[in-house]
C-alpha positions, -999 to 999 in steps of 0.1 A, spaced: -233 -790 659 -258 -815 641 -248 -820 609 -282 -835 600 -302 -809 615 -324 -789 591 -316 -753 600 -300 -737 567 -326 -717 551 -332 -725 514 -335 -696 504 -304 -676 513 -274 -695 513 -278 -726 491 -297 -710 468 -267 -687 461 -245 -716 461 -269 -735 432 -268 -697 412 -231 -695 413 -223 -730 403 -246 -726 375 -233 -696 362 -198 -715 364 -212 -743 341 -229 -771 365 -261 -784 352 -286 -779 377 -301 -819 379 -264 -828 385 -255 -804 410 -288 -816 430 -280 -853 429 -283 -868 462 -287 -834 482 -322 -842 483 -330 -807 473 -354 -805 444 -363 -777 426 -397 -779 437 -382 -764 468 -367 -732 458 -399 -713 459 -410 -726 493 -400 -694 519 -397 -716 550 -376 -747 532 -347 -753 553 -319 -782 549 -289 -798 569 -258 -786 569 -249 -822 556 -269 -816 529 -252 -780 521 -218 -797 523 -231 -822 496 -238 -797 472 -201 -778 477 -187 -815 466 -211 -816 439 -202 -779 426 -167 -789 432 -168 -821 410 -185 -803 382 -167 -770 380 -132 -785 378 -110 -747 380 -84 -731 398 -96 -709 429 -133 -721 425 -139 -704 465 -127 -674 448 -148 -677 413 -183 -683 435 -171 -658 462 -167 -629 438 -204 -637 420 -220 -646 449 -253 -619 453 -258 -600 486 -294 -609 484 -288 -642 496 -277 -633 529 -308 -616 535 -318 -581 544 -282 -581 561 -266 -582 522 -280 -551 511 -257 -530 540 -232 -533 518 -249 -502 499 -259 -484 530 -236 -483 556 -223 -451 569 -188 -473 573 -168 -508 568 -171 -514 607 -210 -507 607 -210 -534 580 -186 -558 594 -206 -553 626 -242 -560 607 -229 -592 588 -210 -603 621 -246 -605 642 -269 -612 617 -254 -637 590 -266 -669 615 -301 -655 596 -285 -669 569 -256 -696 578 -267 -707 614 -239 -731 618 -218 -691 623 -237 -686 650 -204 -692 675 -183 -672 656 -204 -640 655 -198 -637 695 -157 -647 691 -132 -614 684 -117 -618 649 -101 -584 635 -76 -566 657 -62 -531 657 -18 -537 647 7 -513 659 9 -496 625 -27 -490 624 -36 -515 603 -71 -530 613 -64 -570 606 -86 -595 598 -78 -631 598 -97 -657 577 -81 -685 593 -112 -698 611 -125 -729 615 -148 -738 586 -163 -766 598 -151 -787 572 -114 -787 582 -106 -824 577 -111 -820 544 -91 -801 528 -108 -794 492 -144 -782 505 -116 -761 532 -99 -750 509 -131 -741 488 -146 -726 518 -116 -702 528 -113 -687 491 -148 -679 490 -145 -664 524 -115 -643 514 -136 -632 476 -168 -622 498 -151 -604 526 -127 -578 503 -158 -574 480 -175 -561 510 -141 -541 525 -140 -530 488 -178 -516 486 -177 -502 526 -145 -489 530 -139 -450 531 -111 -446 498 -109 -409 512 -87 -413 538 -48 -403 534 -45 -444 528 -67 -467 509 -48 -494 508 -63 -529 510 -35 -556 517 -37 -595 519 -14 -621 527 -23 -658 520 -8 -685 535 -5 -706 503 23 -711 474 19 -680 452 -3 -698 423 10 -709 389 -22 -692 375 -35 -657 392 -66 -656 371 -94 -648 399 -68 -640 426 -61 -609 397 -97 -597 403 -102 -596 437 -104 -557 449 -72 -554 473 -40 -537 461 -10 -559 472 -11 -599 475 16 -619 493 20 -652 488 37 -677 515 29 -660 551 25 -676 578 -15 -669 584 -39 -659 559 -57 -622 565 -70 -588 550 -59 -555 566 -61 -517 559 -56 -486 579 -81 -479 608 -93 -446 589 -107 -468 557 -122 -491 579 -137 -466 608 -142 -432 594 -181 -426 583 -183 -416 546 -221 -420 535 -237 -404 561 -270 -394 540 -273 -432 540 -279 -440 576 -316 -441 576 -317 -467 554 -292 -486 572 -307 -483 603 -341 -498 591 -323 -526 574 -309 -537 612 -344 -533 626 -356 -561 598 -325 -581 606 -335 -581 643 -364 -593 637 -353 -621 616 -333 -626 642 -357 -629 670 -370 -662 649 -336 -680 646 -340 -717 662 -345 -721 697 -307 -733 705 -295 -697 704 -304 -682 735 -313 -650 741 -279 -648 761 -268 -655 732 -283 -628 710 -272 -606 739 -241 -611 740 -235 -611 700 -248 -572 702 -223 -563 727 -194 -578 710 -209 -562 674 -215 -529 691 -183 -528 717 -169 -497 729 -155 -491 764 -181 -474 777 -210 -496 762 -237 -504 790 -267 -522 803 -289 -491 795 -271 -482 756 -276 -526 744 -314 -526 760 -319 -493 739 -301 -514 708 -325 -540 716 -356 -518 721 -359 -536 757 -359 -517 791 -326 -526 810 -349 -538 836 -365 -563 814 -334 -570 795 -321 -578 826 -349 -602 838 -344 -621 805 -312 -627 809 -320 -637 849 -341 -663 836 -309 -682 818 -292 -674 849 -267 -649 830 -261 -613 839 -254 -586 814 -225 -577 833 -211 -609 833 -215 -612 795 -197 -575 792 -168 -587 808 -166 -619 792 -162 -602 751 -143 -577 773 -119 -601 785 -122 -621 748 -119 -590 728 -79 -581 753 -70 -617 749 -76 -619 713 -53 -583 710 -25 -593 734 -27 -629 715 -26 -612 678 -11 -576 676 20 -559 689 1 -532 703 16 -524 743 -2 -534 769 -18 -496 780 -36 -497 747 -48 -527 744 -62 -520 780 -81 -487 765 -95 -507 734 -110 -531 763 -124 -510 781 -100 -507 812 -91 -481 831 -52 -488 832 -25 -517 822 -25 -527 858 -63 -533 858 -60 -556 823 -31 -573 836 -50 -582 868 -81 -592 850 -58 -614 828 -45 -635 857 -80 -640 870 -95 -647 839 -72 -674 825 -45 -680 852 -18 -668 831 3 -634 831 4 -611 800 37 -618 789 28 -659 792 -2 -653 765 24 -634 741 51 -661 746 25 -688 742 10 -670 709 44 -663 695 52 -702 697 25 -712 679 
C-alpha cells in the first residue's frame, strides 16, 4: 500500500482518533503538529489524508497521553459515528454475525488501508462451539511495536464493545472469553472495563470467543428494517471507494461477508441489486468469474478452519460448503499442493 496516498477520509476515522485523544487530555494544536491536518479541515466532507499522516497523529496521541493500555482507553470511547453509517449497526442488527459481517465489508468506507482484510477468513467455529476470533492481524504498523501495540488494544476495546452490544445474552451461555497474549499487567485499570467475563493472561495468540448461539442466534428481530436500510447506504458508499478496489473485489468481500454453503451467483447479484447476468459481465470484464471467486473464500474460509480449530475434517467440509471429507480433502491437494494432515502439522508448528 502507499503510505502517502490520500485515501483516509477525514471525517470518520481520524476525526475519532483527534476526539478520543482530546478527551484523554491532548491539546488539540499539539496533537496536529506536523500531521498537516488543520482544523480548518474537519468540516470539509470530502477531506481525505495519508495513511502516513494518520500514523503521525497515533505517535502524537501516544506522546501526549502517556497511560497504561492507551489502545484500550481510545478503543472503549471511540463513537460508532465515525465509522460511518456501518457504526450505527451496532443498534440494529438482528445478530453479532449480521454485525461482524456489516463492519467486515464496509469499514474500508472508513479505514481503506482494511480493504485486504475484509475478503481474508478471521473467526472460526472450535470444537467446543466457541466461535473464535483472533486479533492477531497484521496492523500495518508491525515494526513498531508501540503504535502495534496501540493498534491491537484498541482493536481488542472496539471489537468486545461491539460482541458486547450485538451478542444474544439469551442463550443457555453468554459468556464472552479473551485470552491475550501479553504478561498479565501490573495495573488492570481499562483491561477491568472491557465487557468480556474472563481474561487470560500469557497464551500463546491473542482472541475473543463465545458460544456459536450468542454470536448467531437472531434476538432483535423488530430491528431488521432498519438494518437493512443502513446496508443499502453503506453500499452505496461503497460503490465510491477509490478506484483500486475492483469490483471483483467488492464481489468477492460480499461473498465471504454473506457465506453459506449454498450461497450462489443468482442470491450475491440479488445482494447486489444486479442481474446475475450483468453481475456476471462485470466481473468478465476483469477477467474473473463469480465461480472462481466462490471457490477461492470457499477454499480460504476450509484452510483458515483446518489451520485454526480442532474441528474433524467432515465438518469443516460442511461449514465450506462441500459435499463430503473426500471432496475437501481433494480440493485441498489441488488448491495448495499439500494434504490435510500437512496444513495441521504445519499450523501446529508454528
Amino acid at each position: 500500500m502507499n503510505l502517502d496516498s490520500a485515501l483516509v477520509p477525514l471525517h470518520r476515522h481520524p476525526l475519532g482518533f483527534i476526539e478520543a485523544f482530546c478527551n484523554l487530555g491532548a491539546r488539540q494544536q499539539d496533537l496536529l503538529d506536523g500531521t498537516g491536518i488543520s482544523p480548518a479541515m474537519f468540516g470539509m466532507q470530502r477531506a481525505c489524508i495519508s495513511y502516513r499522516q494518520l500514523q503521525r497523529l497515533f505517535h502524537n496521541g501516544i506522546h501526549l497521553c502517556p497511560q497504561p493500555d492507551l489502545g484500550l482507553a481510545v478503543g472503549m470511547q471511540f463513537d460508532w459515528s465515525f465509522w460511518g453509517p456501518v457504526g450505527f449497526t451496532v443498534y440494529c442488527s438482528p445478530s453479532l454475525r449480521h454485525a461482524g459481517e456489516a463492519f467486515r465489508r464496509y469499514m474500508v468506507t472508513a479505514q481503506p488501508y482494511f480493504a485486504t482484510h475484509a475478503a481474508e477468513p478471521n473467526s472460526y467455529l472450535d470444537a467446543d462451539n466457541r466461535v473464535v476470533e483472533p486479533i492477531d492481524y497484521t496492523t500495518g504498523s508491525d515494526e513498531e511495536p508501540v503504535l502495534r501495540d496501540f493498534i491491537r488494544e484498541f482493536r481488542l476495546a472496539i471489537t468486545l464493545r461491539i460482541w458486547d452490544l450485538c451478542g444474544n445474552k439469551s442463550v443457555a451461555d453468554p459468556s464472552v472469553r479473551v485470552r491475550i497474549a501479553a504478561p498479565s499487567p501490573a495495573e488492570y485499570s481499562y483491561y477491568d472495563a472491557l465487557p468480556c467475563d474472563s481474561l487470560t493472561f500469557g497464551c500463546d495468540s491473542n482472541s475473543i470467543s463465545a458460544h456459536a448461539d450468542y454470536v448467531f442466534q437472531p434476538f432483535r428481530p423488530l430491528r431488521r428494517r432498519t438494518f437493512d436500510s443502513i446496508l443499502r447506504l453503506c453500499e452505496r458508499e461503497l460503490a465510491r471507494v477509490p478506484a483500486a478496489v475492483t469490483f471483483a473485489d467488492r464481489v468477492r468481500w460480499h461473498i465471504r461477508a454473506h457465506f453459506r454453503p449454498d450461497l450462489d451467483l443468482k442470491a450475491v447479484a440479488a445482494q447486489l441489486q444486479l442481474t446475475p447476468r450483468s453481475l456476471s459481465r462485470r466481473l468478465a470484464r476483469e477477467e474473473e468469474s463469480f465461480r472462481d471467486l466462490l471457490h477461492r473464500v470457499r477454499m480460504e474460509i476450509a484452510s483458515h478452519h483446518l489451520c485454526h480449530s480442532q474441528l474433524p475434517v467432515e465438518q469443516v467440509a460442511e461449514i465450506a460448503g462441500f459435499s463430503c471429507a473426500s471432496s475437501l480433502r481433494r480440493a485441498v491437494k489441488n488448491w495448495s499442493g499439500l494434504t490435510i494432515g500437512q496444513i495441521r502439522d504445519s499450523a501446529d508448528a508454528v
